[in-house]
Each structure stands twice: as C-alpha cells, then as structure tokens.
gemmi code that builds the backbone of each chain (N, CA, C; Angstrom):
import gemmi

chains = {
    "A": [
        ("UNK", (-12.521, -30.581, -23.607), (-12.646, -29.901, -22.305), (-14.064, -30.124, -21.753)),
        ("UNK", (-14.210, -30.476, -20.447), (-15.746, -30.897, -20.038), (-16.138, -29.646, -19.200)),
        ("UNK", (-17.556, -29.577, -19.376), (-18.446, -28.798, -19.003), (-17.652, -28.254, -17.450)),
        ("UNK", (-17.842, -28.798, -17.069), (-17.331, -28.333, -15.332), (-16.291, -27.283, -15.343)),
        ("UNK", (-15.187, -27.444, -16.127), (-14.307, -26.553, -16.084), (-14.383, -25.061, -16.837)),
        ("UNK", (-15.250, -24.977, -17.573), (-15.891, -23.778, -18.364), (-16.654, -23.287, -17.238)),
        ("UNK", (-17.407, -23.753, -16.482), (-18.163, -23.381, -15.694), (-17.267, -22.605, -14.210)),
        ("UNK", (-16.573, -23.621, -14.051), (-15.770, -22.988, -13.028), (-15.213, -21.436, -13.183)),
        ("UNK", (-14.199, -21.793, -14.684), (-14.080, -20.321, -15.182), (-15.324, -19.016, -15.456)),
        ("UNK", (-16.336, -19.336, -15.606), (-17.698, -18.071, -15.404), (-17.586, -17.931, -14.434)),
        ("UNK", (-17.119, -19.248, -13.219), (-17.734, -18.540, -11.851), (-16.272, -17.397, -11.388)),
        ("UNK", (-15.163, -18.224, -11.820), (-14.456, -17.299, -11.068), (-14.209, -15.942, -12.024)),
        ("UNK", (-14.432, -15.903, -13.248), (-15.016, -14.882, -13.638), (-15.921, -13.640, -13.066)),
        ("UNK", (-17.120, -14.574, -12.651), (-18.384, -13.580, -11.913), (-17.527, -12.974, -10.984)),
        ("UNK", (-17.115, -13.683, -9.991), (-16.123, -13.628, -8.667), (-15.593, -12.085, -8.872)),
        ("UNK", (-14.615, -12.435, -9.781), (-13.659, -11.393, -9.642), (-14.367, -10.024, -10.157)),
        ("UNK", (-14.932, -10.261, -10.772), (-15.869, -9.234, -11.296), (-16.644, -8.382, -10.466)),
        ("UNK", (-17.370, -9.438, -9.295), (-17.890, -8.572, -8.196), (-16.812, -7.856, -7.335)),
        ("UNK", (-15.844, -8.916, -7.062), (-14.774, -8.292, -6.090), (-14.120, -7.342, -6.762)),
        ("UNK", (-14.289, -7.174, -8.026), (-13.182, -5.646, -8.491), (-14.358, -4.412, -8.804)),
        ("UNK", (-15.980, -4.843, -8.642), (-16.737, -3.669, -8.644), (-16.737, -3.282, -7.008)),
        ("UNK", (-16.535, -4.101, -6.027), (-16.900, -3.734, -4.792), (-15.980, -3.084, -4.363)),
        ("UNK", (-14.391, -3.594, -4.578), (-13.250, -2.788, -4.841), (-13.310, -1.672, -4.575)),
        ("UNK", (-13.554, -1.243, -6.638), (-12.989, 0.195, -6.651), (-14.390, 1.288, -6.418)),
        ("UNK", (-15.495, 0.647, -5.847), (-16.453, 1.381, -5.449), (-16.474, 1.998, -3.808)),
        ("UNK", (-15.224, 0.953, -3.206), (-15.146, 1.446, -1.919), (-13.609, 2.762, -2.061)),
        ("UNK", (-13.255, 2.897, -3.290), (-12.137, 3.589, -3.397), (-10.719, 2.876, -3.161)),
        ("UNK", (-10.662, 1.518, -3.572), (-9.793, 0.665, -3.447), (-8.817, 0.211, -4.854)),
        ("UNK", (-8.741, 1.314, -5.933), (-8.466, 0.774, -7.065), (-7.493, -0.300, -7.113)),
        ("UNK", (-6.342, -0.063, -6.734), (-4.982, -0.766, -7.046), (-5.152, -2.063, -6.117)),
        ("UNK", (-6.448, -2.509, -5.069), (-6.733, -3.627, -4.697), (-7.348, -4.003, -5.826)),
        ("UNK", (-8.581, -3.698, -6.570), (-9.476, -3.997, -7.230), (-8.351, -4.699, -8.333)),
        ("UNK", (-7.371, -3.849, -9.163), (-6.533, -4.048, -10.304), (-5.446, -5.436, -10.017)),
        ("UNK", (-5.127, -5.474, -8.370), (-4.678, -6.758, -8.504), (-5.198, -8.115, -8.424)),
        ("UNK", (-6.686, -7.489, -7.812), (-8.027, -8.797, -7.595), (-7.962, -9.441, -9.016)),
        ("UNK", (-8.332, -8.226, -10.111), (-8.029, -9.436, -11.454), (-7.035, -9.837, -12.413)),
        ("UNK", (-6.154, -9.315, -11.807), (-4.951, -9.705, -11.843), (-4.656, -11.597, -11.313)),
        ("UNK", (-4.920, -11.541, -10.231), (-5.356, -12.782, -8.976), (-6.077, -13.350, -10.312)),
        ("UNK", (-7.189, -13.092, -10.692), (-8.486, -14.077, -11.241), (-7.755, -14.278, -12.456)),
        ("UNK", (-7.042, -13.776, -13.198), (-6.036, -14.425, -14.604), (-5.620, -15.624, -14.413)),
        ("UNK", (-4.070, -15.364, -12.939), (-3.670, -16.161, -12.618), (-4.287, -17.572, -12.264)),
        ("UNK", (-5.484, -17.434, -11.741), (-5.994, -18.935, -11.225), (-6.838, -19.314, -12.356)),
        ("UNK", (-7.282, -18.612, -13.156), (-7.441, -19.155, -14.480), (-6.831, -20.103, -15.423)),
        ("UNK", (-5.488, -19.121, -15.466), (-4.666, -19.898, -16.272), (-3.851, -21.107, -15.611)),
        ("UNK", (-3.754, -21.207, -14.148), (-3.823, -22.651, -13.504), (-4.386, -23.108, -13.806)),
        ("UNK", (-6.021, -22.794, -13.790), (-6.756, -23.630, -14.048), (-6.400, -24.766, -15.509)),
        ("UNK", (-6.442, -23.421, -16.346), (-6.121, -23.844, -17.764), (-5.040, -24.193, -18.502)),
        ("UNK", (-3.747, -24.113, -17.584), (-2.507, -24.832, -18.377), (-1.990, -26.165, -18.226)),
        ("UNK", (-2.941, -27.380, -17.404), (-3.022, -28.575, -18.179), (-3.833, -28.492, -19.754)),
        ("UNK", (-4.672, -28.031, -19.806), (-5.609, -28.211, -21.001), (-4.991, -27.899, -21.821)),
        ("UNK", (-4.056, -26.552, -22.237), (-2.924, -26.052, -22.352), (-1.637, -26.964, -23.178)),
        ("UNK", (-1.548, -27.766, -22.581), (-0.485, -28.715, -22.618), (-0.939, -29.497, -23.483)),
        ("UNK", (-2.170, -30.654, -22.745), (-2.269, -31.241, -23.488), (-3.037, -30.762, -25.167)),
        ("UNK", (-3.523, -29.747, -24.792), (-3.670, -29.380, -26.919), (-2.280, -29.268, -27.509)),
        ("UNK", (-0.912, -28.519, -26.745), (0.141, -28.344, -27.931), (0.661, -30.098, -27.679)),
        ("UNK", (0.295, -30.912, -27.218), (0.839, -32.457, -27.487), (-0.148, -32.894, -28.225)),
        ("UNK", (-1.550, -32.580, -28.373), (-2.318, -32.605, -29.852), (-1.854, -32.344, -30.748)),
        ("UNK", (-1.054, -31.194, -31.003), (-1.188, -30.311, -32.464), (0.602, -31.403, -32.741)),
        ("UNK", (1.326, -31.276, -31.874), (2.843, -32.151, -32.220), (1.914, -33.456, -32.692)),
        ("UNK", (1.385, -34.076, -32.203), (0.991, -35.699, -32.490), (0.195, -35.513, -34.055)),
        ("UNK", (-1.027, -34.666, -34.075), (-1.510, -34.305, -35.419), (-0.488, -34.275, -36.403)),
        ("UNK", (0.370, -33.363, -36.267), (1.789, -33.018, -37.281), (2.945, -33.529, -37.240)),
        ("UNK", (2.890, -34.801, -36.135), (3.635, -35.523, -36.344), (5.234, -35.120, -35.690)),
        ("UNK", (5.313, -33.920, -35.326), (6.256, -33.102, -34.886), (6.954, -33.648, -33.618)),
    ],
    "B": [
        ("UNK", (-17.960, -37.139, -1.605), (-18.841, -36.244, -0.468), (-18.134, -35.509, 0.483)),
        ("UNK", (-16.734, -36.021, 0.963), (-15.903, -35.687, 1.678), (-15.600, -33.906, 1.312)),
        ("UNK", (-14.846, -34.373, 0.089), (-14.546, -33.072, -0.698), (-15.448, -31.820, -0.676)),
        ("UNK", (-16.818, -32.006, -1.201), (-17.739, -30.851, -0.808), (-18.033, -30.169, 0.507)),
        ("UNK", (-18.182, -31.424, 1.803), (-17.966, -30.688, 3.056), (-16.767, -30.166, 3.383)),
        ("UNK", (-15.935, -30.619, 2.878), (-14.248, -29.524, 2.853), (-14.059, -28.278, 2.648)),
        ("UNK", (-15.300, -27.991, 1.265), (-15.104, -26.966, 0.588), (-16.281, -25.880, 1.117)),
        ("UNK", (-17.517, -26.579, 1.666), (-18.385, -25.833, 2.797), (-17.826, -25.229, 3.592)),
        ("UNK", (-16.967, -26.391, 4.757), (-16.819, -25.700, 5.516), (-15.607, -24.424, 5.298)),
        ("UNK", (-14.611, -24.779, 4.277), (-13.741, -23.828, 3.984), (-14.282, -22.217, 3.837)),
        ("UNK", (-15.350, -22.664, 2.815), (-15.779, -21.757, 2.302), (-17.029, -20.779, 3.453)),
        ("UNK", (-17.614, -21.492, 4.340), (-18.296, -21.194, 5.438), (-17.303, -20.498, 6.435)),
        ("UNK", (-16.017, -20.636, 6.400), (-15.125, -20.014, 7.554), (-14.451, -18.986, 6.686)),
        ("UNK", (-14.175, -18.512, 5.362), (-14.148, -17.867, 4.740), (-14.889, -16.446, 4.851)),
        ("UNK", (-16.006, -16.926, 5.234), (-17.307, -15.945, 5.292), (-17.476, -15.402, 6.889)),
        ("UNK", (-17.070, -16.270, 7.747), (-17.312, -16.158, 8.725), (-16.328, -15.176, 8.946)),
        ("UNK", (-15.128, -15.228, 8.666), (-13.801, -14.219, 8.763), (-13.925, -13.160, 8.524)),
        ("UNK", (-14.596, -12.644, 7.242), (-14.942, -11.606, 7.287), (-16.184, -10.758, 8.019)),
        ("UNK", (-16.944, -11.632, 8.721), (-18.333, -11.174, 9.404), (-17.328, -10.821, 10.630)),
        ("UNK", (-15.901, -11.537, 10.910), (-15.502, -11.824, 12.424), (-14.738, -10.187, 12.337)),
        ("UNK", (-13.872, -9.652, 11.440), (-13.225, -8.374, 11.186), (-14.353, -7.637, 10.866)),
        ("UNK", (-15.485, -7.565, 10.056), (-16.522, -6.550, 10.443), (-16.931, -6.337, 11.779)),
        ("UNK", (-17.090, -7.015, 12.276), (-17.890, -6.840, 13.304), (-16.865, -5.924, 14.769)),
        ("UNK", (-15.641, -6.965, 14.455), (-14.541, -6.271, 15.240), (-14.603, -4.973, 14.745)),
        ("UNK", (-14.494, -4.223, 13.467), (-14.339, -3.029, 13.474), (-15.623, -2.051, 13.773)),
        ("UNK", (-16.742, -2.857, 13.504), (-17.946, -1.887, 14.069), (-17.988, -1.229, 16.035)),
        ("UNK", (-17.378, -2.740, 16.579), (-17.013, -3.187, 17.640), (-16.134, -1.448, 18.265)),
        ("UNK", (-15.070, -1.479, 17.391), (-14.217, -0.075, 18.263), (-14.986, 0.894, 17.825)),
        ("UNK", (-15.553, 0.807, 16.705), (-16.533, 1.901, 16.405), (-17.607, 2.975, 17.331)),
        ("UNK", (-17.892, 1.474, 17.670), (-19.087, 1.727, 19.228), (-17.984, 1.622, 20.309)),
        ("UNK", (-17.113, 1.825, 20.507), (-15.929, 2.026, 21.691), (-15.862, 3.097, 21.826)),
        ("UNK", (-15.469, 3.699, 20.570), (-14.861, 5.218, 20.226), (-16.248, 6.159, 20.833)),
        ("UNK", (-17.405, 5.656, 19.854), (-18.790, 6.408, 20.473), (-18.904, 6.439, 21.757)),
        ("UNK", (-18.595, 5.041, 22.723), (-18.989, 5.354, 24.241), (-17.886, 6.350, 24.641)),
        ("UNK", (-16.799, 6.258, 24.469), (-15.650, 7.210, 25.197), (-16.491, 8.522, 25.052)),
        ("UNK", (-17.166, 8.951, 23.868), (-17.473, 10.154, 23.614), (-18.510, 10.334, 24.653)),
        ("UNK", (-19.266, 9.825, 24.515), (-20.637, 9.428, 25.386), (-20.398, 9.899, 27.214)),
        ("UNK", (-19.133, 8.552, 27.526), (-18.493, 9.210, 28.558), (-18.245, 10.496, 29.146)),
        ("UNK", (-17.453, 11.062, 28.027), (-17.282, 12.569, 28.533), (-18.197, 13.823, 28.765)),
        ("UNK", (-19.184, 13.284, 27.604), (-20.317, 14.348, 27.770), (-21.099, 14.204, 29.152)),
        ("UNK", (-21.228, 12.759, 29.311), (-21.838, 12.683, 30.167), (-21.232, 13.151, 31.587)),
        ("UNK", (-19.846, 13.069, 31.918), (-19.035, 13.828, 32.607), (-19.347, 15.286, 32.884)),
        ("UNK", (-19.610, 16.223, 31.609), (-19.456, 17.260, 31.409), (-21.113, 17.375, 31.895)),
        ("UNK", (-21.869, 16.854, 31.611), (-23.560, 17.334, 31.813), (-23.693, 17.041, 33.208)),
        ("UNK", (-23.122, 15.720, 34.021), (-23.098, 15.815, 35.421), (-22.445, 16.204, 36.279)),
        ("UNK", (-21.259, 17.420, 36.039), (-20.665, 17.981, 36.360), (-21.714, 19.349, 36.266)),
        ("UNK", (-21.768, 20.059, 35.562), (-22.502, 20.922, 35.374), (-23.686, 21.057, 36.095)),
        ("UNK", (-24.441, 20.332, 35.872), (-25.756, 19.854, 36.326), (-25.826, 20.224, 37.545)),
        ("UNK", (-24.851, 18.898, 38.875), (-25.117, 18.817, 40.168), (-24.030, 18.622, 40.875)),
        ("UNK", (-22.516, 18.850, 40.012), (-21.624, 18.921, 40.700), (-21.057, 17.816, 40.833)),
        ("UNK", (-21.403, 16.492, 41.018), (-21.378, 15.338, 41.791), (-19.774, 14.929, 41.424)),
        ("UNK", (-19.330, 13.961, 42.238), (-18.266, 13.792, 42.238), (-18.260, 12.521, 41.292)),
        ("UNK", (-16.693, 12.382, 40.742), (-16.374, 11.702, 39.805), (-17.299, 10.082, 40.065)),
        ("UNK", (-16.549, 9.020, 40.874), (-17.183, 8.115, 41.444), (-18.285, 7.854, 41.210)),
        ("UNK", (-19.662, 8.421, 41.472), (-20.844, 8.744, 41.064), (-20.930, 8.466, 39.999)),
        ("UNK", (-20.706, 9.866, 39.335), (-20.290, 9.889, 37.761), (-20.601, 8.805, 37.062)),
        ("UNK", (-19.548, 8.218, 37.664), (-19.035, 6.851, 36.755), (-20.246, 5.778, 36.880)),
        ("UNK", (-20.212, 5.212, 38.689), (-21.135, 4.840, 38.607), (-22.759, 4.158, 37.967)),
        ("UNK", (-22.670, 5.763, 38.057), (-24.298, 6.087, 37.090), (-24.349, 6.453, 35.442)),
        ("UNK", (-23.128, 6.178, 34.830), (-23.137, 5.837, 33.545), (-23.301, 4.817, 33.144)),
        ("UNK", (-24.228, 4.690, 31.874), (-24.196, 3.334, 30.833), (-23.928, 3.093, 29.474)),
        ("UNK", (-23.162, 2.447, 29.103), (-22.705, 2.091, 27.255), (-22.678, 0.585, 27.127)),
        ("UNK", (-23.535, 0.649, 26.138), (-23.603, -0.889, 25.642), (-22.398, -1.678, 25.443)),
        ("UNK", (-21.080, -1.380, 24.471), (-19.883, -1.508, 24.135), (-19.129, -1.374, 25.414)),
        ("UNK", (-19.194, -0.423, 26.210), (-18.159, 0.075, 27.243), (-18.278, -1.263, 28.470)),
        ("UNK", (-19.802, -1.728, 28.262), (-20.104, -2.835, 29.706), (-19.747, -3.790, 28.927)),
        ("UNK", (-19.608, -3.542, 27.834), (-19.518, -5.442, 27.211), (-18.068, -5.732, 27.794)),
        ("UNK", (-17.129, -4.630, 26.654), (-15.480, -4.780, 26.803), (-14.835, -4.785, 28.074)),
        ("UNK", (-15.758, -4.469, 29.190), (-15.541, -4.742, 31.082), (-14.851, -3.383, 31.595)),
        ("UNK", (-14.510, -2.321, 30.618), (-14.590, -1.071, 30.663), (-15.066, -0.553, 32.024)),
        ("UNK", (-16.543, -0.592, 31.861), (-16.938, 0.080, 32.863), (-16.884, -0.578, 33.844)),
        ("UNK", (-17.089, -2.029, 34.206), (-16.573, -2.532, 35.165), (-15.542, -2.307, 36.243)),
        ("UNK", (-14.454, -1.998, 35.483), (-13.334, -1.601, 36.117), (-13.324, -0.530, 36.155)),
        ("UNK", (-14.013, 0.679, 35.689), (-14.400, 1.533, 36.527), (-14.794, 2.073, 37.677)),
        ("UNK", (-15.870, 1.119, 37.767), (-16.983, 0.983, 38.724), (-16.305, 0.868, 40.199)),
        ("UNK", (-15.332, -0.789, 39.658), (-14.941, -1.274, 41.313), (-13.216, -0.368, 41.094)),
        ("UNK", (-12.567, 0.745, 40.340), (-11.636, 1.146, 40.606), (-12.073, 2.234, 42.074)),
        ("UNK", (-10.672, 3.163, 42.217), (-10.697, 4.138, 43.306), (-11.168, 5.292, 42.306)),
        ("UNK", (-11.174, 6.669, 43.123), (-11.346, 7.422, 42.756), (-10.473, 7.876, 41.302)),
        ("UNK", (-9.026, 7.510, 41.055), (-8.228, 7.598, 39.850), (-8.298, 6.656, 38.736)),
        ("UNK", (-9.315, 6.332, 38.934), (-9.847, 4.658, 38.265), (-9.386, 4.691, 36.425)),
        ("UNK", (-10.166, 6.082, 36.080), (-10.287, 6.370, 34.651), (-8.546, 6.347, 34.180)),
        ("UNK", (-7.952, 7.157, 34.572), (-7.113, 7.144, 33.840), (-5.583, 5.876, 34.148)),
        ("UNK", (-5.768, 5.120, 35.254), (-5.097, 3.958, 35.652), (-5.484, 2.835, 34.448)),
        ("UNK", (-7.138, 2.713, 34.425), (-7.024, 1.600, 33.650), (-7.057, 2.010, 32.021)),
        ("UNK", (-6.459, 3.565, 31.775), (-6.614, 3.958, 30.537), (-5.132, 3.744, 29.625)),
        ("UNK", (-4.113, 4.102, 31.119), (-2.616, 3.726, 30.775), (-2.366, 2.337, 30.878)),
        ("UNK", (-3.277, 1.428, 31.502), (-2.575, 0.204, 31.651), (-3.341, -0.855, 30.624)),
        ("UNK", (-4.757, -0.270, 30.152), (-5.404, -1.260, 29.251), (-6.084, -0.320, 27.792)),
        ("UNK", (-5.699, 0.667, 28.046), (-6.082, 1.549, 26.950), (-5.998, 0.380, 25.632)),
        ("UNK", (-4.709, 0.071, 25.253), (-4.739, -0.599, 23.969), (-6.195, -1.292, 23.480)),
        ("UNK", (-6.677, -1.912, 24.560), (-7.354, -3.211, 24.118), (-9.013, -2.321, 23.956)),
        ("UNK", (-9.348, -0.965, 24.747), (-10.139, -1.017, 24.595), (-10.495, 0.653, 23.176)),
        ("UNK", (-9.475, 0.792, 22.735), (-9.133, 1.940, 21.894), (-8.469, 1.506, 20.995)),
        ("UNK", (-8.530, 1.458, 19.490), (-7.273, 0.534, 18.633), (-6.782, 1.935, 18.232)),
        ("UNK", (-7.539, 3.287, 17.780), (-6.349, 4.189, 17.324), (-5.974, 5.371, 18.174)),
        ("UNK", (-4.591, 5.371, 17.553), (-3.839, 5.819, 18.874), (-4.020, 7.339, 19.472)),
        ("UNK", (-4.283, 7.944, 18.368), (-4.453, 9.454, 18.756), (-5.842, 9.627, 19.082)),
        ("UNK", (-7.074, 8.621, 19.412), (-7.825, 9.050, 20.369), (-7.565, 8.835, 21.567)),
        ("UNK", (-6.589, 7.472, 21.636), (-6.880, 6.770, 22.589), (-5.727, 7.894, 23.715)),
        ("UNK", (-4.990, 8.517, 23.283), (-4.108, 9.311, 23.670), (-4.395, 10.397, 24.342)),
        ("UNK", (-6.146, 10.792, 23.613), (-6.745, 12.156, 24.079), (-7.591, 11.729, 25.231)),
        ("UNK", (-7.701, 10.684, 25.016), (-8.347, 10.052, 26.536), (-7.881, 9.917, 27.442)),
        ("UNK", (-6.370, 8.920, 27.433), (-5.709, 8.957, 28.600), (-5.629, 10.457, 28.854)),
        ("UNK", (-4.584, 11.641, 27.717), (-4.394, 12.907, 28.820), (-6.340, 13.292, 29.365)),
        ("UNK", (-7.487, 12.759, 29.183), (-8.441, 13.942, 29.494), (-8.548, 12.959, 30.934)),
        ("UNK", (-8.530, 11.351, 31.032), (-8.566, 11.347, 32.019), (-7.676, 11.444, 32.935)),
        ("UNK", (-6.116, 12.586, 32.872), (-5.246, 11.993, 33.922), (-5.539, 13.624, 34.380)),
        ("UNK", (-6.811, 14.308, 33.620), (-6.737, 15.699, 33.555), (-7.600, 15.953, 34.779)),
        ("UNK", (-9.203, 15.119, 34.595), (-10.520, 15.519, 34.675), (-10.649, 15.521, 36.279)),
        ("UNK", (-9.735, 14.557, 37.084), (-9.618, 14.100, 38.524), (-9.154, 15.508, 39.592)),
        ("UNK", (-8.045, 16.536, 38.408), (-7.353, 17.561, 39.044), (-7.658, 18.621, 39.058)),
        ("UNK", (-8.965, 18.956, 38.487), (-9.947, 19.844, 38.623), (-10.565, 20.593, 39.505)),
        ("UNK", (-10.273, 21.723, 39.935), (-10.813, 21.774, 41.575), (-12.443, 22.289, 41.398)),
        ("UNK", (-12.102, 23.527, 40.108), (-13.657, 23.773, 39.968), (-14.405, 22.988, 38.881)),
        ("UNK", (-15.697, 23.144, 38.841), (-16.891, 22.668, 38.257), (-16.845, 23.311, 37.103)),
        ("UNK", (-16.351, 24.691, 36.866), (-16.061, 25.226, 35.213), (-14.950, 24.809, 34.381)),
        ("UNK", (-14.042, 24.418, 35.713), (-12.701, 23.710, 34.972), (-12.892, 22.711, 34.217)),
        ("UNK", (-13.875, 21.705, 35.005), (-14.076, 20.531, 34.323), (-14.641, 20.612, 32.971)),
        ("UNK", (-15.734, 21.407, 33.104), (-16.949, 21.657, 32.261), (-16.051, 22.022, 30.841)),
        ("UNK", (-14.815, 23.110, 31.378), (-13.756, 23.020, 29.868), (-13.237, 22.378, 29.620)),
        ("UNK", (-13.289, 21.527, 30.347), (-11.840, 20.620, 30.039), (-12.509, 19.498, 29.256)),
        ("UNK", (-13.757, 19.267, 29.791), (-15.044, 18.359, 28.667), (-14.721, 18.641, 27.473)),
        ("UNK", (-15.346, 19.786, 27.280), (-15.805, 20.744, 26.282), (-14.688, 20.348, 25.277)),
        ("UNK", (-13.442, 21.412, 25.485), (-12.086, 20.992, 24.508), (-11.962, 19.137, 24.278)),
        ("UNK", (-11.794, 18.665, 25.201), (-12.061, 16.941, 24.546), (-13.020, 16.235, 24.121)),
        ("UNK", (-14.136, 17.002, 23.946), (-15.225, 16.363, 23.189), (-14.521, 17.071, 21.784)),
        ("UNK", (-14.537, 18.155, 21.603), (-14.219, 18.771, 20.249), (-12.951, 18.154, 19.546)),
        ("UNK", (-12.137, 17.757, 20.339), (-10.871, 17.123, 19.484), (-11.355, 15.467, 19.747)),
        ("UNK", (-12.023, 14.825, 20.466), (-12.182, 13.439, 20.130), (-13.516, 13.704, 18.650)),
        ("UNK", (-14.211, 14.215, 18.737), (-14.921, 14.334, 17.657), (-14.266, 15.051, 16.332)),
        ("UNK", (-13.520, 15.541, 17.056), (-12.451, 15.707, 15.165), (-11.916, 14.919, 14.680)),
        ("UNK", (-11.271, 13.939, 15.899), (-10.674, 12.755, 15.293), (-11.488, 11.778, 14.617)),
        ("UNK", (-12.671, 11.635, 14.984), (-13.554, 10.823, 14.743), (-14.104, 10.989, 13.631)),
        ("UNK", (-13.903, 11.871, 13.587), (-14.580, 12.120, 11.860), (-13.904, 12.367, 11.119)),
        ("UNK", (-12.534, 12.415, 11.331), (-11.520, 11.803, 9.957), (-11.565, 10.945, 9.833)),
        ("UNK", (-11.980, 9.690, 10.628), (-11.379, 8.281, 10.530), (-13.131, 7.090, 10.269)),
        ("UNK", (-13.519, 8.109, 10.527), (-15.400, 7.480, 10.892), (-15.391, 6.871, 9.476)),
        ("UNK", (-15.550, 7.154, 8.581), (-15.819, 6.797, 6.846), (-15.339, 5.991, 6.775)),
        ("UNK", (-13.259, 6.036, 7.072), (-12.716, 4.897, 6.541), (-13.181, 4.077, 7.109)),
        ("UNK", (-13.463, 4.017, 8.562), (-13.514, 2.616, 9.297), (-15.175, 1.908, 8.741)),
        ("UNK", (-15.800, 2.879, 8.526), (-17.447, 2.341, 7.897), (-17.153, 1.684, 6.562)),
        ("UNK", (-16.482, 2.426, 5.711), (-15.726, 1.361, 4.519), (-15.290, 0.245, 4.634)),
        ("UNK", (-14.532, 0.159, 5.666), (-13.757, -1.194, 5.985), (-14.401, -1.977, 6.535)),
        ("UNK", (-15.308, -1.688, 7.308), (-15.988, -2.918, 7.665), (-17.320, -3.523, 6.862)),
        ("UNK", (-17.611, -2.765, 5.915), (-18.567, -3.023, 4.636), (-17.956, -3.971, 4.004)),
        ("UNK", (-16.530, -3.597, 3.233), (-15.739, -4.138, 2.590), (-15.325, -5.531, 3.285)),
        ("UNK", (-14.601, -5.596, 4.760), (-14.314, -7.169, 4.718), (-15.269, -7.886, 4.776)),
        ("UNK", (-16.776, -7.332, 5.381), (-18.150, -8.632, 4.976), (-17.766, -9.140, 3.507)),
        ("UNK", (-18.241, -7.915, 2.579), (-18.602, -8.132, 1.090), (-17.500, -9.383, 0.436)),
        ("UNK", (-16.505, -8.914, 1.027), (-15.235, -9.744, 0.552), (-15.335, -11.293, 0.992)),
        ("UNK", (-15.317, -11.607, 2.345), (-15.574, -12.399, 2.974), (-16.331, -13.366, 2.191)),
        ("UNK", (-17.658, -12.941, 2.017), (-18.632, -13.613, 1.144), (-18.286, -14.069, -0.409)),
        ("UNK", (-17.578, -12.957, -0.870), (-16.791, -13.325, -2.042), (-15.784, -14.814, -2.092)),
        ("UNK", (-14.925, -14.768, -1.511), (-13.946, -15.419, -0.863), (-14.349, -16.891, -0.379)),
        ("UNK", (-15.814, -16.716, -0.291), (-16.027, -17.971, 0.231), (-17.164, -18.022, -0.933)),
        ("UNK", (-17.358, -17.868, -1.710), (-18.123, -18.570, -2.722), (-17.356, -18.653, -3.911)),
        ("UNK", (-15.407, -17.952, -3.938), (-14.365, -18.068, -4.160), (-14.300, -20.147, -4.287)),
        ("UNK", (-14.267, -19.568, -2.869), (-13.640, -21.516, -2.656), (-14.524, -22.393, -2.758)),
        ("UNK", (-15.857, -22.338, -2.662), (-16.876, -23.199, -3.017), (-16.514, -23.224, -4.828)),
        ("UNK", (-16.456, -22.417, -5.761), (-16.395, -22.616, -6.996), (-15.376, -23.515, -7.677)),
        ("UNK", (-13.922, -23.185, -6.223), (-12.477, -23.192, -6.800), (-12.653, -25.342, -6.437)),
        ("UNK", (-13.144, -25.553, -5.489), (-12.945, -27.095, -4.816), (-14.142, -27.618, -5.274)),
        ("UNK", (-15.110, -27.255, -5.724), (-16.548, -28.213, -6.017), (-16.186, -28.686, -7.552)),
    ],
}
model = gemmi.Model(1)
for chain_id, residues in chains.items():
    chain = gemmi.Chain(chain_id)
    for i, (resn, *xyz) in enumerate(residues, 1):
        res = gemmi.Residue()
        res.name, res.seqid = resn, gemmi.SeqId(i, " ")
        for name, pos in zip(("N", "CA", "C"), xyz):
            atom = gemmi.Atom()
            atom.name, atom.element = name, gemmi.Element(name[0])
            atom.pos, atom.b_iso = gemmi.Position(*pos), 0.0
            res.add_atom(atom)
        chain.add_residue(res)
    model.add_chain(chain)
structure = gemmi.Structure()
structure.add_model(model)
structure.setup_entities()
C-alpha cells in the first residue's frame, strides 16, 4: 500500500473528526453520527480494492 | 495538473457554497432586524410629530431593507404602499412565515388608524410579538449560519483530500 493512500485516510479521518466536533457542538448529534458514519463509508471505498487484492494474496500464497 | 485544478476549483466552490448560505441567512437576519427597526421607527415618528405615513417612510433608513429594494418600493409606492408590496412580495423579502405574517397584518393595520395613540399601540403590540418571534428563532438561525461556513470549509478541504 503506498504512502498517499494512508495519508488520504488521516486526512479524511481529521475531516470527519472536525465535522462531527462542529456537529454535535452546534447541537446537531444525529448529523454529527451520520457524518462518521459517511467517513467509514468512503474509507472503506477507499480501501476495498486493497481489500481484494490482499484476499487474492493470501488464495495465491495458499495456493487456494 | 489538470486534475488538481479540478479539485481546487471543486473544492473552492465547495467553500464558496457555504459562505453563499451563510451569508444568505445572516442576510434575512438583517431583514427581520430592519422590519423591526421599521416599526419602531413608525411608532417614535408617530408619537413624536404626528407626521404622516409617506414621510415616515420616506425618511427611514436600513442597510438590508435598501439593498433588497424594499424601501425603494416604498418610497415610489402610494400612500398603501407597505402593505401592497408586503402581500405581493413579502416572500422574497421575509423567509419565515409567522413574522412575515405579523407584518403584512401590522401593515394592512397601521394606514387605518385615525388616531396617533392608535398607532402608537398598534406599534407597540407588533414590536412585542415580532420580537418574540425573533427570539425563538434568532439562535437557531445564528447556528445555522456558523454551521454552513464551518461545513463548507470542511467539504472543501473534503474534496481537495478526496481528488489530490
């Protein structure tokens, strides 16, 4: 996995992080709760090629 | 290179969107304030020297009220000016409804007034219920327009992260 994409994930990390303190500080919980909800999801876009290709690693390793 | 100015400008109109809904909501904010402004000032030059509506109007000023052409069409209406262009353009220059409601009835009120104490109550009671309304709703709307900047900015350093 290359640098860039770890990075991306901190940022949208930070992201959501601010947007769910600014959230539920304006009294917005159940916005705030689906904001990182939102930031999972584009995460794990992000991350389910990488995803993939490790369980076609671990079949090719084991031969499976 | 293409790609990064894509994601600028995405991310630059991102930001801008939310400066564009803040600002709109500060915008009725200072609407709501001149209406208020209006009436008092109604009520103090009524009191004062009597003067007739026309005048009145005239010789009022609001920053918001001259921008939105408000007072304009005041100015060059007839004597029933206030509450004509309150039923026919109220929407645009009032977004919620139960002030904008206490306005039209104060102006379809303030014209039929024969005495100078009438008016002076009839101020009086619609300053007190536009300022009640106003301060149920004053917070949320100061929230909300905090919130879509903050977001805005979010949102667009969102998409700068998500496309770079």
């Amino acid at each position: 996995m290359d640098v860039n994409t770890v990075i991306k994930i901190a940022g949208v990390g930070i992201l959501v992080a601010v947007a769910c303190q600014v959230l539920s500080r304006a009294g917005r919980d159940e916005q705030s709760s689906l904001v990182s909800l939102a930031g999972v999801v584009v995460v794990l876009l992000i991350l389910v090629e990488k995803i993939g290709s490790l369980f076609s690693a671990v079949r090719s390793i084991f031969g499976l | 290179m293409l790609r990064i100015i894509g994601a600028l400008v995405l991310s630059a109109a991102a930001c801008l969107y939310g400066f564009f809904i803040s600002t709109g909501i500060k915008r009725k904010i200072a609407a709501e304030d001149g209406f208020l402004m209006l009436i008092t000032y109604i009520k103090i030059m009524i009191s004062a020297g009597n003067m007739p509506l026309n005048k009145i109007y005239s010789s009022f000023s609001d920053g918001e009220l001259e921008r939105n052409g408000f007072l304009n069409d005041l100015r060059n209406g007839g004597c029933n000016a206030f509450y004509e262009i309150m039923t026919k353009k109220g929407t645009e220059y009032i977004a919620d409804r139960e002030i904008r409601e206490l306005i039209v009835s104060f102006s379809g009120q303030i014209g039929a007034c024969p005495l100078a104490s009438d008016g002076v109550r009839l101020c009086e009671k619609y300053i007190s219920l536009v300022e009640n309304r106003i301060s149920g709703i004053r917070e949320n709307d100061k929230t909300r327009a905090l919130l879509s900047k903050k977001l805005g900015i979010i949102a667009g350093a969102f998409i700068l992260v998500m496309f770079i």
